[in-house]
Kinemage of the C-alpha trace (Angstrom):
@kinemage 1
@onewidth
@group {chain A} dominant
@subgroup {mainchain}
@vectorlist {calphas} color= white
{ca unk a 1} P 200.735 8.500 150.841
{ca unk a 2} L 199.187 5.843 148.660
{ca unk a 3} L 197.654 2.365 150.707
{ca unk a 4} L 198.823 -1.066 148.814
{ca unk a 5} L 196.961 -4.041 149.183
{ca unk a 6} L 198.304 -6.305 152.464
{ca unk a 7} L 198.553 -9.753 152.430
{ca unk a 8} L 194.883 -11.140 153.944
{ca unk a 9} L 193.696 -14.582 154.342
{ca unk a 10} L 191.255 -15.017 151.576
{ca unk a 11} L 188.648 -16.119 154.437
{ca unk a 12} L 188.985 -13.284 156.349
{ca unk a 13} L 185.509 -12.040 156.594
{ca unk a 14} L 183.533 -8.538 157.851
{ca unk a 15} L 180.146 -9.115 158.784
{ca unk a 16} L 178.318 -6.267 160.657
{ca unk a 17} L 174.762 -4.508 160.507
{ca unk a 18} L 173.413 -2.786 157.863
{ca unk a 19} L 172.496 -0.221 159.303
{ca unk a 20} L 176.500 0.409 160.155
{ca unk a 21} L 177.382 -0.235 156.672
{ca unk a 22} L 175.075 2.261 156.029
{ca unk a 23} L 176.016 4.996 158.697
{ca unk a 24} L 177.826 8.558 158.142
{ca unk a 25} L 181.052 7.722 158.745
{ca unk a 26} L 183.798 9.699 157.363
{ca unk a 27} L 187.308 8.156 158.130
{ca unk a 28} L 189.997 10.797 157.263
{ca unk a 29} L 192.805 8.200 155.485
{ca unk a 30} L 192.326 4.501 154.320
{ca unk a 31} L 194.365 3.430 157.575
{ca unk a 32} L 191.409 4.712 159.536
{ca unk a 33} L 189.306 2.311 157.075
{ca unk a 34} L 191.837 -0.375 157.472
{ca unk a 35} L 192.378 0.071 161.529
{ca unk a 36} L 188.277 -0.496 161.859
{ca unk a 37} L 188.117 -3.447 158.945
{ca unk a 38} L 191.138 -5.303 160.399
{ca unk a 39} L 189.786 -5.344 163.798
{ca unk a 40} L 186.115 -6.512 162.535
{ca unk a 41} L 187.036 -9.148 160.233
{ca unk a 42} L 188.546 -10.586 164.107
{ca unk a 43} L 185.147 -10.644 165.699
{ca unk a 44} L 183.262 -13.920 166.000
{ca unk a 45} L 179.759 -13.959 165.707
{ca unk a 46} L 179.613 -16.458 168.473
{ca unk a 47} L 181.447 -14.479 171.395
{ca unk a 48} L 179.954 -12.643 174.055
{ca unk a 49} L 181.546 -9.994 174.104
{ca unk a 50} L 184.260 -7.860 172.467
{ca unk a 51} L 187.784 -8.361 173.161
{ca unk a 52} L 191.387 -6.939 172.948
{ca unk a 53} L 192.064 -7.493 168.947
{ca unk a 54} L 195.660 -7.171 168.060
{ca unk a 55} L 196.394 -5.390 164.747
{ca unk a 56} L 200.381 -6.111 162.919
{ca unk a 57} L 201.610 -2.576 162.280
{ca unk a 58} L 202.777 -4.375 159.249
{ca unk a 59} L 199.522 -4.698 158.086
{ca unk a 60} L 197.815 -1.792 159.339
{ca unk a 61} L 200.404 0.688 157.946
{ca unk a 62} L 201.398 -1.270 154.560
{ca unk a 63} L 202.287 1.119 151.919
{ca unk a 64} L 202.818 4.115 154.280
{ca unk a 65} L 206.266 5.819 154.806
{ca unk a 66} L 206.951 4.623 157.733
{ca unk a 67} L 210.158 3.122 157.761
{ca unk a 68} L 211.763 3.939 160.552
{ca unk a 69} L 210.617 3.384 164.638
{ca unk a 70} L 209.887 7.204 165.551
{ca unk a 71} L 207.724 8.163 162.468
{ca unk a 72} L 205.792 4.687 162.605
{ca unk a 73} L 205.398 5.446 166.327
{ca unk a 74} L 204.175 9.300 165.453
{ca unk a 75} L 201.757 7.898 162.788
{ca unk a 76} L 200.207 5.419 165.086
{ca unk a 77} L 199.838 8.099 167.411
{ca unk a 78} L 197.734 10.651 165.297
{ca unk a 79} L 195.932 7.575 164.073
{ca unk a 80} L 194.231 5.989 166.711
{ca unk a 81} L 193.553 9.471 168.178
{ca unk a 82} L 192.019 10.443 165.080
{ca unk a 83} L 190.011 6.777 165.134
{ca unk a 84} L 189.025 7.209 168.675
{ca unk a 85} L 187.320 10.850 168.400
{ca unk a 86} L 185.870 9.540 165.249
{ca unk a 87} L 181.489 9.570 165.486
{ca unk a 88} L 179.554 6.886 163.483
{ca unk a 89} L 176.259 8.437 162.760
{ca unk a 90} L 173.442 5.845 162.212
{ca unk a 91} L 169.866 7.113 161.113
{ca unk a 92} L 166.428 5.100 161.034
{ca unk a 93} L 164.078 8.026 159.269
{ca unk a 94} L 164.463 11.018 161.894
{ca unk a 95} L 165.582 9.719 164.968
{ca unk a 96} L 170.007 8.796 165.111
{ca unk a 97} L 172.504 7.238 167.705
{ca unk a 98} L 175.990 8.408 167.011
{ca unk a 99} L 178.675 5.868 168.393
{ca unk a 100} L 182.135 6.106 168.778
{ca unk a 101} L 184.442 3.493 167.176
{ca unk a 102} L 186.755 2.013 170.225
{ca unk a 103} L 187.068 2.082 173.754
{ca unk a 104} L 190.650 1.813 173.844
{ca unk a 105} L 193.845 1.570 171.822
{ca unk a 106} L 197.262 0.406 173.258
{ca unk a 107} L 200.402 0.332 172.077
{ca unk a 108} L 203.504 -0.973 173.520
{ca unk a 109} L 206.977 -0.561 172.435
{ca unk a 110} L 208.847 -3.407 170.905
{ca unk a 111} L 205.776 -5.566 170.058
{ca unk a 112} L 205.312 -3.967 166.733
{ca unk a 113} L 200.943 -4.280 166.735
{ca unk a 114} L 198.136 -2.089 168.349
{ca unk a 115} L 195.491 -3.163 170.730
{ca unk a 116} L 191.981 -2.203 169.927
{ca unk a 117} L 188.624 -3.112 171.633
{ca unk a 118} L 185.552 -1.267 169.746
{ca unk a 119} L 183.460 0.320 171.504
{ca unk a 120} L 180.746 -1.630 173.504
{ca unk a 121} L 177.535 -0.102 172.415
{ca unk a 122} L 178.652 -0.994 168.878
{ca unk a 123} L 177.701 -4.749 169.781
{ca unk a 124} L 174.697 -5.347 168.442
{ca unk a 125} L 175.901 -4.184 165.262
{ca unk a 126} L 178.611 -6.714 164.969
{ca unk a 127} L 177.682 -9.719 167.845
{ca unk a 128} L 175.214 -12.632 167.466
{ca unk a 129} L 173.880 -10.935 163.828
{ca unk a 130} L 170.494 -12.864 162.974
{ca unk a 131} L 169.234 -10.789 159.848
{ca unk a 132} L 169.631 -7.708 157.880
{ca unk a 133} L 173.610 -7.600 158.213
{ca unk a 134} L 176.453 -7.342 155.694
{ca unk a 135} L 179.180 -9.638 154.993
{ca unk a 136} L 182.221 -9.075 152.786
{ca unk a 137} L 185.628 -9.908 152.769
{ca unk a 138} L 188.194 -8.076 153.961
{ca unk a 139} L 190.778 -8.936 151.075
{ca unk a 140} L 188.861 -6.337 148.943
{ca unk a 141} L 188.146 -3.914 151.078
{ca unk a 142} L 191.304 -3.625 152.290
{ca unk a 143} L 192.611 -3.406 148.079
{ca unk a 144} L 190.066 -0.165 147.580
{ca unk a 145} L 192.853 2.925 147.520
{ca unk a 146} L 190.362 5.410 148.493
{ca unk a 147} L 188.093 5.888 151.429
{ca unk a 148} L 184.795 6.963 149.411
{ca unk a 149} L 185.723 3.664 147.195
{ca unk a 150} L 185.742 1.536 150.513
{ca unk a 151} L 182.720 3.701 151.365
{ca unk a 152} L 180.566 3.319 148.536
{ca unk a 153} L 182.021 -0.914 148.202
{ca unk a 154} L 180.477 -1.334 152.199
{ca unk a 155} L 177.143 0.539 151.155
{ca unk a 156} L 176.267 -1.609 148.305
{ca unk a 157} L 177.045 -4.805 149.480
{ca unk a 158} L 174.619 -4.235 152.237
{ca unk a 159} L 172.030 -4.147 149.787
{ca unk a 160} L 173.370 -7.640 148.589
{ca unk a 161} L 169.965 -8.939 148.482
{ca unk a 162} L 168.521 -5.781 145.750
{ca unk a 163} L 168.913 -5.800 142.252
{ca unk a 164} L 168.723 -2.023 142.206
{ca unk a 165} L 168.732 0.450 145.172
{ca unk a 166} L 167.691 4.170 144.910
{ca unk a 167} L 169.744 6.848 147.317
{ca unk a 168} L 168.533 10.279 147.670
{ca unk a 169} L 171.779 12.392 147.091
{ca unk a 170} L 171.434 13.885 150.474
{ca unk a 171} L 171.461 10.831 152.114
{ca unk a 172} L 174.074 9.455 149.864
{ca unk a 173} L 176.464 12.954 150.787
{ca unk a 174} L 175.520 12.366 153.921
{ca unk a 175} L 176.699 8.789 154.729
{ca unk a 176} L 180.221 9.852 153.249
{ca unk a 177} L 180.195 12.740 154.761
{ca unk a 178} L 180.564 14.301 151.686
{ca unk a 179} L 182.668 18.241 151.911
{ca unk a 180} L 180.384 21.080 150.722
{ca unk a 181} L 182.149 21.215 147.794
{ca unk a 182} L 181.237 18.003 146.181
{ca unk a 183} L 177.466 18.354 147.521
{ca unk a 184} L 176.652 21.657 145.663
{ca unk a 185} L 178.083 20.087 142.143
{ca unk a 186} L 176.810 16.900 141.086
{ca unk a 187} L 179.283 16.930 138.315
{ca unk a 188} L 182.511 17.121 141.190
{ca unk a 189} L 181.106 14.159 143.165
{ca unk a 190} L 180.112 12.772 140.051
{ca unk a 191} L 183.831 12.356 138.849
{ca unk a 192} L 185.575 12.423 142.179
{ca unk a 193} L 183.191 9.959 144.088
{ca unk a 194} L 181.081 7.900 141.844
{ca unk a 195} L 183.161 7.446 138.639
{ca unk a 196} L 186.191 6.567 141.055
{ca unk a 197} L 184.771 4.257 143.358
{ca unk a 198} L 182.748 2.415 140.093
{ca unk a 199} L 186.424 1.784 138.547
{ca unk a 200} L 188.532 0.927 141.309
{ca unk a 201} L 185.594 -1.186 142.803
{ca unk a 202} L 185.565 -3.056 139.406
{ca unk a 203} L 188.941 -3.768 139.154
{ca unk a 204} L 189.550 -4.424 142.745
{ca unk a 205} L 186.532 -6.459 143.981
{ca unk a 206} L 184.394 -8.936 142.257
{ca unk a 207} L 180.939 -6.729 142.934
{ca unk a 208} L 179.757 -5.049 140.093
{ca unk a 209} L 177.165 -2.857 139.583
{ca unk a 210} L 175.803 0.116 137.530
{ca unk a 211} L 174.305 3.598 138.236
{ca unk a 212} L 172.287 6.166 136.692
{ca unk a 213} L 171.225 9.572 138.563
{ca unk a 214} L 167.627 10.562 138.996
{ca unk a 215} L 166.605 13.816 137.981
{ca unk a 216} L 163.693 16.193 138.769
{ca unk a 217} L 164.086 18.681 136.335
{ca unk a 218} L 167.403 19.529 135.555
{ca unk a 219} L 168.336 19.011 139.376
{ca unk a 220} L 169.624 15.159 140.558
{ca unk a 221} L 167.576 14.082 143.557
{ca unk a 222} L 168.928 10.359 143.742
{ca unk a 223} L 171.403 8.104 142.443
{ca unk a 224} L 169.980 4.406 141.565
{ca unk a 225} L 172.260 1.794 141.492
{ca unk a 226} L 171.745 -1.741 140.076
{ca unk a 227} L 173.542 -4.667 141.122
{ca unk a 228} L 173.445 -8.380 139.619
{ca unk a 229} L 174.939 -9.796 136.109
{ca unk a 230} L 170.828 -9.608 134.631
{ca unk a 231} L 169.898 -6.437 136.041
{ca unk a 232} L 173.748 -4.594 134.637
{ca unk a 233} L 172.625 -6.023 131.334
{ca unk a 234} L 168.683 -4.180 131.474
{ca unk a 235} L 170.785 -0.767 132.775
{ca unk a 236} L 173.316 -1.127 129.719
{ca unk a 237} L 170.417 -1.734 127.235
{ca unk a 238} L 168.289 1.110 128.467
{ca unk a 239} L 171.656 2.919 128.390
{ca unk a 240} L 171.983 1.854 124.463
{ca unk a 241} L 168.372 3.184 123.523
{ca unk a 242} L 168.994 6.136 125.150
{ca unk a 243} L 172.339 6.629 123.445
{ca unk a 244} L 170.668 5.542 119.988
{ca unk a 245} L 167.906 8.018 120.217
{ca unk a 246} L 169.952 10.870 121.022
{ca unk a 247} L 171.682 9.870 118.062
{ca unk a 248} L 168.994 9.406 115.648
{ca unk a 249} L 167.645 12.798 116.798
{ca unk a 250} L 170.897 14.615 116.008
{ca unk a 251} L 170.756 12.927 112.660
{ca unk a 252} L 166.890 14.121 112.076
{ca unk a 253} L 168.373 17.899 113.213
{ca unk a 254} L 171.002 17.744 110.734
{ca unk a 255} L 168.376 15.860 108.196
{ca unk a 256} L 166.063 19.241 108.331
{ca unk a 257} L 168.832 21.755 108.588
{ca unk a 258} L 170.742 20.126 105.175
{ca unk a 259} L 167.190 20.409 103.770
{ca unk a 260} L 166.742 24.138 104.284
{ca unk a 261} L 170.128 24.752 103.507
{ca unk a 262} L 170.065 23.181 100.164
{ca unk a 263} L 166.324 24.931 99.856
{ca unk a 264} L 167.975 28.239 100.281
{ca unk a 265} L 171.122 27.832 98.447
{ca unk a 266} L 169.541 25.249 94.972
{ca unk a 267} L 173.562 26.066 93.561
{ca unk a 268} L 175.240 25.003 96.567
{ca unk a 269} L 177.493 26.817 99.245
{ca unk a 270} L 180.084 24.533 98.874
{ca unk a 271} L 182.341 27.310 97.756
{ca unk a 272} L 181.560 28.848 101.349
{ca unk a 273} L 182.938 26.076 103.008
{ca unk a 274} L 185.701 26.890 105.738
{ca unk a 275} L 183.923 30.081 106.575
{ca unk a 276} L 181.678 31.799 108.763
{ca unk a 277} L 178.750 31.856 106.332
{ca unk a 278} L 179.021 28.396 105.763
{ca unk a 279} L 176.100 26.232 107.519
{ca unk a 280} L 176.473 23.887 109.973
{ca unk a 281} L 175.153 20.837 107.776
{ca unk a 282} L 177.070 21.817 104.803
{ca unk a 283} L 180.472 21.729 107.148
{ca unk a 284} L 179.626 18.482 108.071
{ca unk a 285} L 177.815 16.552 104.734
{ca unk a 286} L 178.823 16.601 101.363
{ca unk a 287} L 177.207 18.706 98.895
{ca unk a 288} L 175.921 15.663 96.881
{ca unk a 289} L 174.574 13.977 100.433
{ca unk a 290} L 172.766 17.149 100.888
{ca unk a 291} L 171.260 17.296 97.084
{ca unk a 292} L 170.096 13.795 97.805
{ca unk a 293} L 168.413 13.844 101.088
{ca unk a 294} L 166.663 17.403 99.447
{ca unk a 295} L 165.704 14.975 96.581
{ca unk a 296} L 164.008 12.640 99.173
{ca unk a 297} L 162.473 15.022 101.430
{ca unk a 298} L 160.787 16.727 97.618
{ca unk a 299} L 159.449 13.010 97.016
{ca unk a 300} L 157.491 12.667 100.258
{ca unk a 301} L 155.964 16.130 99.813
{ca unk a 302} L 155.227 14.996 96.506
């Protein structure tokens, strides 16, 4: 099933802790995403206490085939018991709470909207929020089409503050809950996780950032991201010298290799061109390119 964008009041804001932006939480559809976002974006940061939060089926299940009484009343069903067994993980260095999401979840026939009430231990991660939280708006998070791209949108804009932030990959796996698959290749989460949630995030959302991976060796430790209009611009120049360098030191390869192989052949091997004998730098300069730079390289020695 593919999620489509519901119809939000523009105002509609999320604001929460960061360390619960920044918690393992893996929810197993965008409904889940939209189910816990929906209900958050109703919390005051004046009240007391948590309440009953009524969410429009309408809205919750937008998108989904669901178009007839018994199937939307099966998918609500496997939903909210999916929701309600679901554990938030939040870590400070070694020590973690896990939390579950909601107390309770009620639906009654005919009205056509759920019932939620989070959880009560989660209140001091959404009630009466002095410092280090995270606001965003619910529009866009509700527009992301995948849950590691609604994931990856919450992290970063609890680092609102940063112009760059540095995640150790295991911590970054960890607070998607990434499958074993995608945490032994970097390529696979890579292109399924980070590629994904940079595009749809861009065209989606106004937040835009960067990132770059961190090696140590041939082996990526970290992921650094970079966030802000001035600091995108330093990542995309560094990004440029890099890219020119590699370049000029392909062209300095083929520079030496055209030498020797006009040193070793003075008539030429043009008429080995197309086959297996023929060089690399012959297949891809010209004969007289390859006289020339010869000519050059027999001037500085000279």
């Amino acid at each position: 099933m593919k999620a489509e964008p519901i119809i939000v009041e523009e105002s509609s804001i999320i604001k929460k802790s960061n360390l619960l932006a920044r918690a393992a939480w893996s929810p197993e559809s965008v409904w889940e995403s939209r189910l816990v976002a929906i209900v958050a974006a109703q919390v005051h940061q004046d009240d007391k206490d948590f309440t009953m939060y009524r969410v429009p089926v309408t809205d919750l299940l937008a998108g989904a085939d669901v178009t007839n009484t018994g199937r939307v009343y099966k998918a609500l069903d496997e939903l909210t018991d999916k929701a309600m067994t679901r554990l938030v993980k939040i870590k400070e260095g070694r020590s973690w709470i896990k939390y579950t999401l909601f107390s309770k979840c009620q639906f009654t026939e005919g009205e056509r909207s759920l019932l939620v009430r989070f959880d009560p231990d989660l209140k001091p991660h959404y009630l009466e929020l002095k410092k280090h939280f995270t606001t965003y708006s619910l529009a866009e998070f509700l527009s992301l089409p995948s849950t590691y791209s609604q994931r990856i949108y919450e992290i970063l804009r609890s680092w609102d503050d940063c112009v760059t932030s540095e995640i150790s990959v295991t911590d970054l796996h960890e607070m998607l809950c990434a499958p074993p698959s995608l945490r032994k290749n970097f390529y696979d989460f890579k292109r399924r996780v980070l590629d994904k949630a940079h595009k749809d995030i861009t065209e989606k959302t106004r937040l835009r950032f960067e990132w770059e991976p961190i090696k140590k060796g041939r082996k990526v430790i970290a992921v650094r991201f970079y966030m802000g209009r001035k600091t995108m611009e330093k990542a995309a120049k560094k990004a440029k010298r890099i890219s020119q360098q590699k370049q000029t030191n392909k062209n300095n390869a083929l520079f030496h290799a055209a030498v020797q192989c006009a040193t070793q052949h003075p008539d030429g091997c043009g008429h080995l061109r197309g086959t297996k004998d023929c060089c690399k730098a012959c297949m891809e300069k010209p004969k007289k390119t390859v006289e020339t730079e010869l000519d050059l390289f027999n001037q500085e020695k000279n």
